[in-house]
Structures are given as structure tokens and as C-alpha cells.
C-alpha positions in Angstrom: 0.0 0.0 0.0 1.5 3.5 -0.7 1.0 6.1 2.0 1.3 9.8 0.1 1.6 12.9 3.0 0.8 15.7 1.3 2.3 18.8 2.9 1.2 17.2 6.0 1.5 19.6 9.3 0.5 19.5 13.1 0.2 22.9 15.3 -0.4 22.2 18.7 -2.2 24.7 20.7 -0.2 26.7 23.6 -1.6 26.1 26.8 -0.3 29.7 28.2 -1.5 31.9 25.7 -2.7 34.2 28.1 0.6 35.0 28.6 1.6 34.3 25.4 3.0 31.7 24.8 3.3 30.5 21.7 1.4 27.3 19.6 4.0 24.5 19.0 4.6 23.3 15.0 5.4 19.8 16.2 5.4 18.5 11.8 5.5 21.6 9.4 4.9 21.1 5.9 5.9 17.4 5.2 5.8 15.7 1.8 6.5 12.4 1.2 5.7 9.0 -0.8 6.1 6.0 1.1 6.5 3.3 -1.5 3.9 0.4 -1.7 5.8 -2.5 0.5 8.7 -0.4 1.6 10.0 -0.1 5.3 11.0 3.6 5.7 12.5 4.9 9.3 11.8 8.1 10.4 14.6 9.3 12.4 15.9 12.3 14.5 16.2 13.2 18.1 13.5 13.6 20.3 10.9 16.0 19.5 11.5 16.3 16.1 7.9 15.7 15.2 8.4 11.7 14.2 6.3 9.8 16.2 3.5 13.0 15.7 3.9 12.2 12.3 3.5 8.0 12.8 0.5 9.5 15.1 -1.0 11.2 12.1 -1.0 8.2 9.6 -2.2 5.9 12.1 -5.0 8.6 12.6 -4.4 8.9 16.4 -3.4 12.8 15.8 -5.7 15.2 13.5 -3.5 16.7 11.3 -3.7 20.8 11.4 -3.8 20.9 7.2 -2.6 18.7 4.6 -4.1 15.5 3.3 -2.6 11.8 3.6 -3.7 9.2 1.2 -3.7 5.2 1.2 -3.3 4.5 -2.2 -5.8 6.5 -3.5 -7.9 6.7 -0.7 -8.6 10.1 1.2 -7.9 8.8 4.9 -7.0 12.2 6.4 -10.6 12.3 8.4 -11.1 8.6 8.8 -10.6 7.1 12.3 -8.1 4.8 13.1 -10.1 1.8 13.4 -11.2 2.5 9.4 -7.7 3.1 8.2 -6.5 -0.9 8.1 -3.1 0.1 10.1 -1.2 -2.1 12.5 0.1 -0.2 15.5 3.1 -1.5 18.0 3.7 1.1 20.9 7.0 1.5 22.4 5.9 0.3 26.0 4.2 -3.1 23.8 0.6 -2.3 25.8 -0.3 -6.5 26.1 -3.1 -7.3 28.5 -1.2 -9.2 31.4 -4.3 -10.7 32.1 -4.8 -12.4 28.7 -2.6 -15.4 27.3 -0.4 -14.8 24.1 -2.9 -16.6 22.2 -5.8 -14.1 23.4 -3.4 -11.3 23.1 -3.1 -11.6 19.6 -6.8 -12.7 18.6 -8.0 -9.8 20.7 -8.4 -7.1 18.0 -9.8 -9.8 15.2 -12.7 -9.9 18.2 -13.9 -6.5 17.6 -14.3 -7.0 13.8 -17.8 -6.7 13.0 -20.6 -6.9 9.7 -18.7 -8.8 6.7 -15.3 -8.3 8.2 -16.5 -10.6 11.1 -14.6 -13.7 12.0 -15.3 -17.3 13.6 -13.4 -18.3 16.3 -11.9 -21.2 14.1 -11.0 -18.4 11.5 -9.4 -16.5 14.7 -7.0 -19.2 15.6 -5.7 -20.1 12.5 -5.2 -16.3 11.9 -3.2 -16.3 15.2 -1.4 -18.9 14.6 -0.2 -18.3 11.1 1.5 -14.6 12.5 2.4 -16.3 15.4 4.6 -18.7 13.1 5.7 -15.6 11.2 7.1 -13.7 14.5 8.2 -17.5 15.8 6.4 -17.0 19.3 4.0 -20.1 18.4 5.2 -22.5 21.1 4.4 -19.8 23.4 0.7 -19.0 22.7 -0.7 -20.2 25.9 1.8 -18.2 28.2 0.8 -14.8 29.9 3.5 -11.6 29.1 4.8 -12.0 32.8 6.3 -15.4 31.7 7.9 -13.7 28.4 11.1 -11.9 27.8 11.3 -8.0 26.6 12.4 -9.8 23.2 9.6 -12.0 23.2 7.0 -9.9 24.4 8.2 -7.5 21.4 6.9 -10.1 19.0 3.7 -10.7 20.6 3.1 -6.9 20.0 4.4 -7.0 16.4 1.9 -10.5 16.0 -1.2 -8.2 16.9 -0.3 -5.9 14.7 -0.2 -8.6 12.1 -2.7 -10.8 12.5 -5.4 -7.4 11.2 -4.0 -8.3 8.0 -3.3 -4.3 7.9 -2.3 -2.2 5.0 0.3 -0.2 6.6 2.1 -1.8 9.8 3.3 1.3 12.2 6.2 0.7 14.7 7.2 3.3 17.2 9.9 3.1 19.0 9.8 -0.5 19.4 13.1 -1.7 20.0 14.0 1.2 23.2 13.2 -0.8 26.0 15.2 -3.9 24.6 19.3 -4.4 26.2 21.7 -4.0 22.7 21.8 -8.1 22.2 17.8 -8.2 22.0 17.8 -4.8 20.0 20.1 -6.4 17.3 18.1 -9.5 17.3 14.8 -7.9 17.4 15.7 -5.4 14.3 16.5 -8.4 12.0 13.4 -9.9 12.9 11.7 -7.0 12.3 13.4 -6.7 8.5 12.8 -10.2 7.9 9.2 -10.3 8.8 8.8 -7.0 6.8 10.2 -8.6 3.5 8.0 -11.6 4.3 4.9 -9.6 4.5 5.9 -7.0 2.4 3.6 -4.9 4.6 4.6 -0.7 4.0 5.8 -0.2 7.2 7.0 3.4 8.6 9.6 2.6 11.9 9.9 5.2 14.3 13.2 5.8 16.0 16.1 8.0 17.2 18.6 5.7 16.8 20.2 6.1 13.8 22.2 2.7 13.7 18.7 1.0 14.0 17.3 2.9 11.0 20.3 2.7 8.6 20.1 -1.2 9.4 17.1 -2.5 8.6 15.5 0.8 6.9 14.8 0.7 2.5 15.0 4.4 2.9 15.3 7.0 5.7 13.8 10.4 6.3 15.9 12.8 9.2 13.4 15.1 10.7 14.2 18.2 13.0 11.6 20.6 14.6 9.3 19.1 12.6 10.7 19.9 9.4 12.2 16.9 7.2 16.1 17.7 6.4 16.8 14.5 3.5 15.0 11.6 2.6 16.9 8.5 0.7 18.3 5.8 0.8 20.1 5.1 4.2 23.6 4.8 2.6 23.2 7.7 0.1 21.9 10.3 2.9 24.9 9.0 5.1 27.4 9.2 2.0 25.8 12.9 1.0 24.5 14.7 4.1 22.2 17.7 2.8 23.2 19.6 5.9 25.3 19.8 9.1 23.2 18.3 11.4 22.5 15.6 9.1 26.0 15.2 8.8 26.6 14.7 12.7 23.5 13.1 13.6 24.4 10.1 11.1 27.2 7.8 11.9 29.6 6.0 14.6 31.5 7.6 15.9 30.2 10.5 14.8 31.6 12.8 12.4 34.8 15.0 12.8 33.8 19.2 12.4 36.6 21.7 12.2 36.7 25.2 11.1 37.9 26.0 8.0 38.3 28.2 5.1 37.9 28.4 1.2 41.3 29.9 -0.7 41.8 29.7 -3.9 40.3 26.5 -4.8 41.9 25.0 -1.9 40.8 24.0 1.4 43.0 25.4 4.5 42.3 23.9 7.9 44.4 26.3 10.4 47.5 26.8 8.6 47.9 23.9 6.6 46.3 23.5 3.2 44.0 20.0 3.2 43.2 19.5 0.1 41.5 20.9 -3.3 38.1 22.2 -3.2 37.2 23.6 -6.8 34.8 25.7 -7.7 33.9 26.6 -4.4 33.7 30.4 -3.5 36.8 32.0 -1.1 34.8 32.2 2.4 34.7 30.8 6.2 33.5 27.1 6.2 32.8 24.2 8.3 34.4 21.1 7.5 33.3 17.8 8.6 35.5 14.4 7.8 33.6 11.0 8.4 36.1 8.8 10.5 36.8 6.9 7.9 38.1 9.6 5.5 41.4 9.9 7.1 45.0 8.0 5.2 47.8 7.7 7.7 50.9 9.0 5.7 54.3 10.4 6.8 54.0 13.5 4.7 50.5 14.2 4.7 48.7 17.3 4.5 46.7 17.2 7.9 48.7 17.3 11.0 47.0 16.3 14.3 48.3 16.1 18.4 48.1 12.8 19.0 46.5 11.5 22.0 46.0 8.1 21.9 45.4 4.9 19.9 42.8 2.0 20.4 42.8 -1.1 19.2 39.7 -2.6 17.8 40.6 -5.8 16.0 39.9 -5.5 12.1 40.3 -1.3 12.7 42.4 1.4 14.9 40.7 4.6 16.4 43.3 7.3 16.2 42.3 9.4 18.6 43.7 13.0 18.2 43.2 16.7 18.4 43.2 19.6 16.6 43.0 23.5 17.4 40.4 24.1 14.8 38.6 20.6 15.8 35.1 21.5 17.1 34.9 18.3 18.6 36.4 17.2 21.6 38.4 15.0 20.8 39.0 13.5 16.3 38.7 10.1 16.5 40.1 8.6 12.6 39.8 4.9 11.5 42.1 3.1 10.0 43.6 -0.4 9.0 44.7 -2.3 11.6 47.8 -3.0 9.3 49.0 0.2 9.3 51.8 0.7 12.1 50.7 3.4 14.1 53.0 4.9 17.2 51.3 5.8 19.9 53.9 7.6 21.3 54.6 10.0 18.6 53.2 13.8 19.0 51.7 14.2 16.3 50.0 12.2 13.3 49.9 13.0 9.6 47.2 12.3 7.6 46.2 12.4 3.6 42.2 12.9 3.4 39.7 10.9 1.3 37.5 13.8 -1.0 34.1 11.7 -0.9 34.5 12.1 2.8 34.6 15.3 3.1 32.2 17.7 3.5 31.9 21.8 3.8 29.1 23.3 4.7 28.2 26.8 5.3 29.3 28.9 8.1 25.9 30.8 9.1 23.2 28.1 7.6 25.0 25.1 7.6 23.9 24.4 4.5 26.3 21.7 1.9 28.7 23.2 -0.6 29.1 21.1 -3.1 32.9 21.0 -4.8 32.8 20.2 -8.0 34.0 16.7 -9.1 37.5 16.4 -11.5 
């Protein structure tokens, strides 16, 4: 099923307007196409307007203006329950009275008129999702006798079992410890492709959505900042804060400036930048993009050097270095001494970025 927003936005109300206060633009303005059988994540840090927007589409939230479309179906007015959409809450919301088994049959039990069920048809429904999300040896068990991981797939199985047209996940994997989370997200992508249910992923983890995500759209304040494919966006931020918010570790930022076609970062010229403008620019280097070399162009104060099996983190500083600390991966072949003073690097292009000082906006150098 595709899901088309169309300039979709959400104002909430201030509550102090006597004093006023002003009304909060949780979405503003969002466009998208969700294609039909795709799982897209919608990522960025917390109140950015993400699970609003899941809100929205499941048809818990009323959107302020804007229309959203199921196919070609208007939905923007209709009420959840009309929609066909499969919700799975962050906290999972299971009875803990009910067994798994009357968990997930619970929401074909309010079907009514021609959509109306027999309880036969009700348990082989169950039991076919319940095979799906591999929880069927554990139908008869209440939630309190399930793990966090477990319990995860129970909430993904009611979802399911409404045979919906979009499947809506929101935050699902938080409450999870990082071995479940990594297991969980695979299921997650496998049952997806299985289904090939749309499904729209709510989360502000970006290693969860670049994992398991066909494409990714990075929201802030409410306004969407790049949508595509989670590779692409991560190899070609649109912005700064796309640029940090994607990647471990995190990106390196330094100060920097345009001269000439070349790129100086304090006194040392980096590399060629051409057909960019002479001005004041940030400069942001994924981890990746540094070359250890004896007479490179980029010279750093060592700090220290960590060993991480396949890779080394160079960890280093810099007096333009916005960040902390620059942490720079590379081979674990190269000999690196950790008792040198400084280090030397030579700077992959593609990972390198400049954006503008004041709007932190990309500039884009022109390819040779």
C-alpha cells in the first residue's frame, strides 16, 4: 500500500496563551511518498515531530492541514479503526491478564458486519502470524512469563494478524538491552520482507534505522532535512546536522576556510576544493576519511590509539577541531605509534564535506 503525505503539518495549541505563549509546530509542511511494500524509518532526536507524524498516519493525531492518502484513498478524516493500520507502541501495551494466544486474537474480536470472524478463523489467523514472528510455542503463556524480546513479537503479531495495509512501529526496540535490539531489528526486517507490509519505523537511533530501513527520512523541529536511501543520505548529508546526527562515531567538524580552490584547515592546506567560493567554512570528515601518511597534509596532536581488531581509532586533536576530541579509522595494518606527538594524515575527498558557516547548509565541490 502506498502512503502519500501531502504537505502534512501539526500545530499544537499553547496552553499559556494568556501569557503568550506561543502554539507549537510539532510536523510543518511534510511531503512524502512511502512506496507500496517499503520499510521507511523516520529518524531524529527527540521532538522532532516523528512519532506525531507516525501518530497522524495511524490517525491517532488530527493533522492541522494537509491530506494523507492510502493508495488513492482520502484517509486524512477517517478514524483509526477504518484506516487498516497495524500499530506496535513502544511500551508493547499487552493485556497481562490475557494469554499470548488471546493477546493476539484480541483485536480480530472487535471485527464486525462482513469483516467478522469465527473463532476457528481466529486461531488459524493467530497462529499463522504467530509462526511468522516465531512466538508459536508460546501461545498459551501470559507476558509476565515472556522476555522484553519475546514480548516485542507478541506486540508485532497483533499488529499482524489485522491483516493491515500499513504496519506502524514506534519506537519498538528502546526498551530492549543492545543483544535483543540487534536481534529484534532483524526480525523486524525479515518479517517486513515476508509480509511486504509498508511499514513506517519510528526511532532516534540512527544505527537501527540505517540497518534495517529501504530508505530513511531525518526530521528536526518538525521539518524533514533529507530523505533516501540510508547509505546515500549517510554518503551525501544535505546539511550539518545531518551530517553529525548520522554515523559512529560520529563525524569529525573543524573550522575552516575556502582559498583559492583550496581548502586550509588552520595553517595547513587539506586538500583541493574547486569551484567553491573564497569564504569561512565548516568542515566535517567522516572517520573513515582519514589516510595515515608520513608526509600528509593534515597534522594532528596525538593523544592516543585503540585497538579494535579488524580497525584502529586514532584518537587526536586539533585546534580548529570542534569536537572534543577526532577520532580517525584506520587499517589495523597500518603501524601506528602511539607515542609519537603528532600524526599525519592524507584525506579521502568523498568524505569530506563543507558546509556553510551561518546556515549550515552543503557546498558542493565540483568533481574532477
Amino acid at each position: 500500500m502506498k502512503v502519500e503525505l501531502q504537505n502534512l503539518t501539526k500545530i499544537f495549541p499553547s496552553r499559556n496563551k494568556k501569557e503568550g505563549g506561543a502554539d507549537v509546530v510539532a510536523v510543518n509542511n511534510f511531503t512524502f511518498t512511502i512506496p507500496d511494500g517499503k520499510l521507511v524509518g523516520l529518524l531524529g532526536p527527540s521532538g522532532c515531530g516523528k512519532s506525531t507524524t507516525l501518530y497522524m498516519i495511524c490517525g491517532l493525531q488530527k493533522p492541522s492541514s494537509g491530506k494523507l492518502l492510502f493508495g488513492d484513498d482520502d484517509v486524512t478524516n477517517l478514524p483509526p479503526e477504518s484506516r487498516g493500520v497495524g500499530l506496535v507502541f513502544q511500551n508493547y501495551a499487552l493485556y497481562p491478564h490475557m494469554t499470548v494466544k488471546q493477546n493476539i486474537m484480541f483485536p480480530l474480536q472487535n471485527l464486525k458486519g462482513a469483516d467478522k470472524l469465527s473463532k476457528d478463523e481466529m486461531l488459524d489467523r493467530a497462529y499463522n502470524v504467530a509462526k511468522i514472528v516465531q512466538i508459536d510455542e508460546l501461545m498459551e503463556r501470559k507476558p509476565s512469563e515472556l522476555s522484553g524480546g519475546q514480548q516485542q513479537r507478541v506486540a508485532i503479531a497483533r499488529a499482524l494478524v489485522k491483516m493491515p495495509r500499513v504496519l506502524l512501529l514506534d519506537e519498538p526496540l528502546s526498551n530492549l538491552d543492545a543483544r535483543l535490539r540487534l536481534q529484534t531489528r532483524e526480525e523486524i526486517k525479515r518479517i517486513q520482507k515476508e509480509t511486504r507490509i509498508t511499514t513506517v519505523f519510528v526511532t532516534h537511533d540512527q544505527e537501527e534505522a540505517m540497518s534495517i530501513s529501504d530508505m530513511i527520512v531525518v526530521m528536526k523541529l518538525g521539518v524533514v532535512q533529507q530523505i533516501g536511501k540510508p547509505q546515500d543520505v549517510y554518503n551525501s548529508p544535505a546539511n550539518l546536522f545531518v551530517a553529525k546526527f548520522l554515523g559512529t562515531p560520529p563525524i569529525n567538524v573543524f573550522r575552516g576556510e575556502v582559498k583559492n580552490g583550496k581548502l586550509h584547515i588552520g595553517d595547513e592546506i587539506v586538500m583541493d576544493v574547486k569551484g567553491v567560493a573564497d569564504q569561512e567554512v565548516t568542515v566535517g570528515i567522516r572517520p573513515e576519511g582519514f589516510i595515515l601518511k608520513a608526509d600528509g597534509p593534515f597534522t594532528c596532536n596525538m593523544q592516543n590509539v585503540e585497538v579494535m581488531g579488524r580497525d584502529v581509532s586514532i584518537v587526536s586533536t586539533h585546534e580548529c577541531s570542534l569536537n572534543e576530541t577526532i577520532r580517525s579509522i584506520i587499517d589495523a595494518d597500518n603501524d601506528v605509534n602511539p607515542e609519537a606527538k603528532t600524526v599525519r594524515f592524507a584525506l579521502k575527498p568523498n568524505k569530506v564535506f563543507l558546509f556553510n558557516k551561518e546556515t549550515e547548509e552543503r557546498i558542493y565541490v565540483e568533481e574532477k
